[in-house]
Every structure is written in C-alpha cells, then in structure tokens.
C-alpha positions, 0 to 999 in steps of 0.5 A: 500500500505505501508503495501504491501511495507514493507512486500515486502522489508522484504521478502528479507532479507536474513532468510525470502527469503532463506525460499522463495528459498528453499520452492519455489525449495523444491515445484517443486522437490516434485511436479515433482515426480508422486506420491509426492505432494506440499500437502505431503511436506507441511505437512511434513513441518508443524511440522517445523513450530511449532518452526517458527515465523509465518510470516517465516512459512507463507514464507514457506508454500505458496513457497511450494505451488507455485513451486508445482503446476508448478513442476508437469509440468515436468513428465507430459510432460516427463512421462505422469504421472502428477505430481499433480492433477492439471496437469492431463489435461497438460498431455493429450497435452504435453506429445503428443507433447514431443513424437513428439521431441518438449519437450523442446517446452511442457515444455516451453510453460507451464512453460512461462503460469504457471508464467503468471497464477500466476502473474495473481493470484497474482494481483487478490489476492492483488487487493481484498483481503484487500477490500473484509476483510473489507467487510467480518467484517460486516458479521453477525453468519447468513452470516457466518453460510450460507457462510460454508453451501455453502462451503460444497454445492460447495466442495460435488458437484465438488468432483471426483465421486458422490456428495452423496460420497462427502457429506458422506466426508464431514458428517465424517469430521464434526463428527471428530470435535466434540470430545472435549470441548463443546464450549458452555457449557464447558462439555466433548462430544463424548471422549469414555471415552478417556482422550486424546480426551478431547482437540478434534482431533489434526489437525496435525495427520489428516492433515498428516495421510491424505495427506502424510501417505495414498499416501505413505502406497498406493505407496508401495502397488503398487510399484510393479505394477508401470510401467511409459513410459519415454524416454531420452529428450533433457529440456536444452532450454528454447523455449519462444518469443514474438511471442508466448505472441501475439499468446496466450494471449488471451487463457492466460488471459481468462484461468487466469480469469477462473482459479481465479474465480475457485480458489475463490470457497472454497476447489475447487483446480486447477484441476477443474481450469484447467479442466475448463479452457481447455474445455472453450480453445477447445470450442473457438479454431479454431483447436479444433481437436488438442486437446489430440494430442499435443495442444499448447493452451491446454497446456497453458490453463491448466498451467495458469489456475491451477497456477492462482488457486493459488491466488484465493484460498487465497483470501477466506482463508485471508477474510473469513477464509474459504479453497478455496483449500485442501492446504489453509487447512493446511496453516490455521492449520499452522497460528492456531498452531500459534493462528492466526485466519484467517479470516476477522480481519486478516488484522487488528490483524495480518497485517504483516502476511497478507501482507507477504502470498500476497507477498511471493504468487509474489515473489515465482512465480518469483522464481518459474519461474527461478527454472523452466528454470534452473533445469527443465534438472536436475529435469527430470533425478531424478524423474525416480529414484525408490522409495523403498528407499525414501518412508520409509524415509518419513514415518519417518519424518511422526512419528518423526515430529507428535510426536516432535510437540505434545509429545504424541504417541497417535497423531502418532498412530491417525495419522497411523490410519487417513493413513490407513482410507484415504487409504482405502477410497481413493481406493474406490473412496472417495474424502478426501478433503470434509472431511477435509474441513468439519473439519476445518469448523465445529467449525466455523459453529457450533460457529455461528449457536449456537451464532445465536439461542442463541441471538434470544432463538432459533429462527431459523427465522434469518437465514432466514431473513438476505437476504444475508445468505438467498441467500446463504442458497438457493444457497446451496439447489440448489446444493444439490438438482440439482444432484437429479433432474438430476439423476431422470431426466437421470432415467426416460428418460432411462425408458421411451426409454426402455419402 
C-alpha cells in the first residue's frame, strides 16, 4: 500500500502527469482515426523513450494505451469504421443507433462503460498483481518453460483465421530470435555471415516495421479505394444518469469480469474481450433481437469489456513477464531498452516502476474519461480529414526515430523490410501478433528449457514431473490438438451426409 501511495502522489507532479495528459489525449486522437492505432503511436513513441527515465516512459506508454482503446469509440459510432480492433463489435450497435439521431446517446453510453471497464481493470490489476509476483518467484525453468508453451497454445488458437496460420506466426517469430549470441555457449548462430546480426534482431525495427510501417505502406495502397459513410452529428452532450448505472450494471460488471479474465490470457487483446463479452450480453438479454440494430447493452458490453482488457493484460506482463496483449509487447521492449526485466522480481528490483504502470493504468482512465466528454465534438470533425498528407509524415518519424535510437541504417532498412513482410502477410490473412509474441518469448523459453536439461544432463523427465508445468504442458496439447479433432470431426460428418 505505501508503495501504491507514493507512486500515486508522484504521478502528479507536474513532468510525470503532463506525460499522463498528453499520452492519455495523444491515445484517443490516434485511436479515433480508422486506420491509426494506440499500437502505431506507441511505437512511434518508443524511440522517445530511449532518452526517458523509465518510470516517465512507463507514464507514457500505458496513457497511450488507455485513451486508445476508448478513442476508437468515436468513428465507430460516427463512421462505422472502428477505430481499433477492439471496437469492431461497438460498431455493429452504435453506429445503428447514431443513424437513428441518438449519437450523442452511442457515444455516451460507451464512453460512461469504457471508464467503468477500466476502473474495473484497474482494481483487478492492483488487487493481484503484487500477490500473484510473489507467487510467480517460486516458479521453477519447468513452470516457466510450460507457462510460454501455453502462451503460444492460447495466442495460435484465438488468432483471426486458422490456428495452423497462427502457429506458422508464431514458428517465424521464434526463428527471428535466434540470430545472435548463443546464450549458452557464447558462439555466433544463424548471422549469414552478417556482422550486424551478431547482437540478434533489434526489437525496435520489428516492433515498428510491424505495427506502424505495414498499416501505413497498406493505407496508401488503398487510399484510393477508401470510401467511409459519415454524416454531420450533433457529440456536444454528454447523455449519462443514474438511471442508466441501475439499468446496466449488471451487463457492466459481468462484461468487466469477462473482459479481465480475457485480458489475463497472454497476447489475447480486447477484441476477443469484447467479442466475448457481447455474445455472453445477447445470450442473457431479454431483447436479444436488438442486437446489430442499435443495442444499448451491446454497446456497453463491448466498451467495458475491451477497456477492462486493459488491466488484465498487465497483470501477466508485471508477474510473469509474459504479453497478455500485442501492446504489453512493446511496453516490455520499452522497460528492456531500459534493462528492466519484467517479470516476477519486478516488484522487488524495480518497485517504483511497478507501482507507477498500476497507477498511471487509474489515473489515465480518469483522464481518459474527461478527454472523452470534452473533445469527443472536436475529435469527430478531424478524423474525416484525408490522409495523403499525414501518412508520409509518419513514415518519417518511422526512419528518423529507428535510426536516432540505434545509429545504424541497417535497423531502418530491417525495419522497411519487417513493413513490407507484415504487409504482405497481413493481406493474406496472417495474424502478426503470434509472431511477435513468439519473439519476445523465445529467449525466455529457450533460457529455461536449456537451464532445465542442463541441471538434470538432459533429462527431459522434469518437465514432466513438476505437476504444475505438467498441467500446463497438457493444457497446451489440448489446444493444439482440439482444432484437429474438430476439423476431422466437421470432415467426416460432411462425408458421411454426402455419402
């Protein structure tokens, strides 16, 4: 507690809450404009880091992170485009009701349960998180080995498309970490005879290549191509009561609760929070008809589960080190280009840094609340602004902030061609976020399945034998082997109907 107290009265003096302010604002612009993402400004932002105390940077990023996830709420509502995959199933309900004249109504009743959600995030984090690292120092190389395994099993079995692409991501992912320094035997491994590869893949050229230059090079190839339907509406009033608190609730706590649990579950995300959330609202509703045609509890389904998503994915990022989403991944090479290891031992090695990311996760949501009410107008007559001109400028700052952090032009074409390679992947309908999870969690897997077999002389029987990691290695199988089961399964029913 005095920790969580002294991070909270700091977070308010005038350097840390002024990055608080313009992350939080900076994450509902960026989030608002179809196309952008909180994802693409944090990394952009990374390089800016670089030259920040970590705790300023960790104030940054997570602001950036909160007022994302929220801002996407705007076009969603005005132009049926969501801001961000975890607004997708927003838009089925409220840009219905905005075409009904009640935008002021959509926008309202999303941003009250985006706040609640996040609240309700917040509280799981800072309830569990300090408790469960405790616990986590205890975990062994075999339990740790076992929890990557099933990160993996989770993130491949929830990724769009089939589990076989999210595996195939996740494989290629893996690779990309291997070039570097044997951390075993010191020797050189898979360079190609490219001294700039001695020290492996740089995260920043992968994480940015990725996640900012391949949504850019594939907005210009389809600017041509874009046509968004939006109308002038009235977003000044803000249309919340109490009445509204009695009313939904109940939709609100348990859309929460799905959506922390879902967040917990390492490089899931707040889309499929809210995907969950919503189907488990339309199920319980006694107007399940509504649904896709202007739901008032659809919309608050899908905005608190997504933003309660928030604090749940922190919570493994703090105690186990593990991404419980495609942006924890950044935060952990934000808090690695500083040499801090998150993970269990964060609370004790690095305890104002962790107290910070709960605290900030609190006030940013408070931030994100007012920002929300009070530029939601403003917000909603610039995002219809076209993009010709700012995309190149982004791309730039893509260039100018690899090459200033790493003083090699060899990260920036690393980070051009990462760009185009998730381009092309993405157009095909492969998931990114198995392959960037596979990245950062295959040092920490290998680490711990060589330290494993090199206490027991190759004796794999112990990971195995411990029953935690044992437990978790079945778990993994099962989600592995169950798409199998079920395609063959779908297979021979279909032959013998047309038999």
């Amino acid at each position: 507690m005095e920790g969580f107290l002294a991070s909270l009265i700091g977070l308010f003096a005038p350097k840390l809450f002024f990055l608080a302010v313009i992350g939080t604002v900076g994450g509902v612009f960026v989030g608002s404009i179809p196309g952008l993402s909180g994802t693409m400004l944090i990394s952009l932002c990374l390089p800016l880091t670089f030259y920040m105390e970590p705790v300023s940077a960790v104030v940054l990023l997570v602001a950036i992170y909160t007022g994302s996830i929220t801002g996407g709420l705007i076009s969603a509502t005005l132009m049926r485009t969501p801001g961000t995959v975890s607004n997708v199933m927003t838009t089925l309900d409220a840009f219905p009701l905005a075409q009904k004249g009640q935008a002021q109504r959509a926008l309202s009743l999303g941003i009250a349960a985006s706040f609640a959600g996040s609240i309700f995030g917040w509280l799981a984090l800072a309830l569990l998180a300090k408790p469960l690292s405790e616990v986590a120092i205890k975990v062994g190389t075999a339990e740790l080995f076992a929890l990557v395994v099933l990160a993996m099993a989770l993130i491949s079995s929830v990724s769009s498309g089939s589990m076989l692409k999210g595996l195939l991501m996740g494989a290629i992912g893996i690779l990309l970490a291997l070039p570097g320094v044997d951390p075993t035997t010191g020797v050189s491994r898979l360079t190609l005879g490219a001294w700039q590869l001695n020290g492996g893949f740089h995260i920043l050229p992968v994480l940015i290549g990725i996640f900012a230059v391949a949504p850019i090079l594939g907005d210009i190839l389809d600017l041509d191509d874009r046509s968004r339907e939006t109308q002038e509406r009235n977003t000044r009033k803000f249309l919340f009561n109490f009445g509204d608190v009695k009313r939904y609730w109940g939709i609100v706590t348990r859309s929460s609760i799905l959506g922390t649990i879902v967040g917990i579950l390492p490089g899931v995300g707040g889309n499929v929070a809210s995907v969950v959330a919503y189907t488990s609202a339309r199920v319980t509703s006694k107007k399940p008809e509504a649904f896709g045609k202007g739901s008032e509890e659809g919309i608050v389904a899908s905005e608190s589960a997504n933003n309660a998503s928030v604090g749940g994915a922190l919570i493994p990022l703090i105690t186990l080190g593990i991404p419980g989403s495609v942006v924890d991944v950044l935060l952990i090479g934000a808090l690695m280009m500083h040499d801090i290891a998150p993970g269990p031992m964060l609370f004790i090695t690095n305890a104002r840094v962790a107290w910070t990311l709960v605290t900030t996760l609190l006030v940013s949501s408070f931030l994100m609340l007012i920002t929300m009410i009070y530029a939601t107008g403003p917000i909603s007559r610039l995002i219809s602004l076209p993009k010709q001109g700012i995309l190149p400028v982004i791309l730039v700052f893509c260039v100018i902030g690899v090459y200033a952090t790493t003083n090699r032009i060899f990260d920036v074409w690393m980070m051009l061609g990462f760009g185009i390679f998730g381009l092309i992947f993405e157009r095909a309908r492969f998931p990114m976020a198995p392959l960037v999870v596979g990245f950062v969690l295959a040092p920490i897997a290998e680490k711990s399945l060589r330290s494993g077999l090199m206490a027991t002389s190759g004796d794999i029987w112990m990971f195995l034998s411990q029953p935690l990691s044992l437990g978790l290695l079945f778990v993994s199988a099962v989600l592995f082997i169950w798409p199998i089961v079920k395609a063959v399964h779908e297979w021979t029913s279909t032959s013998a109907k047309e038999t």
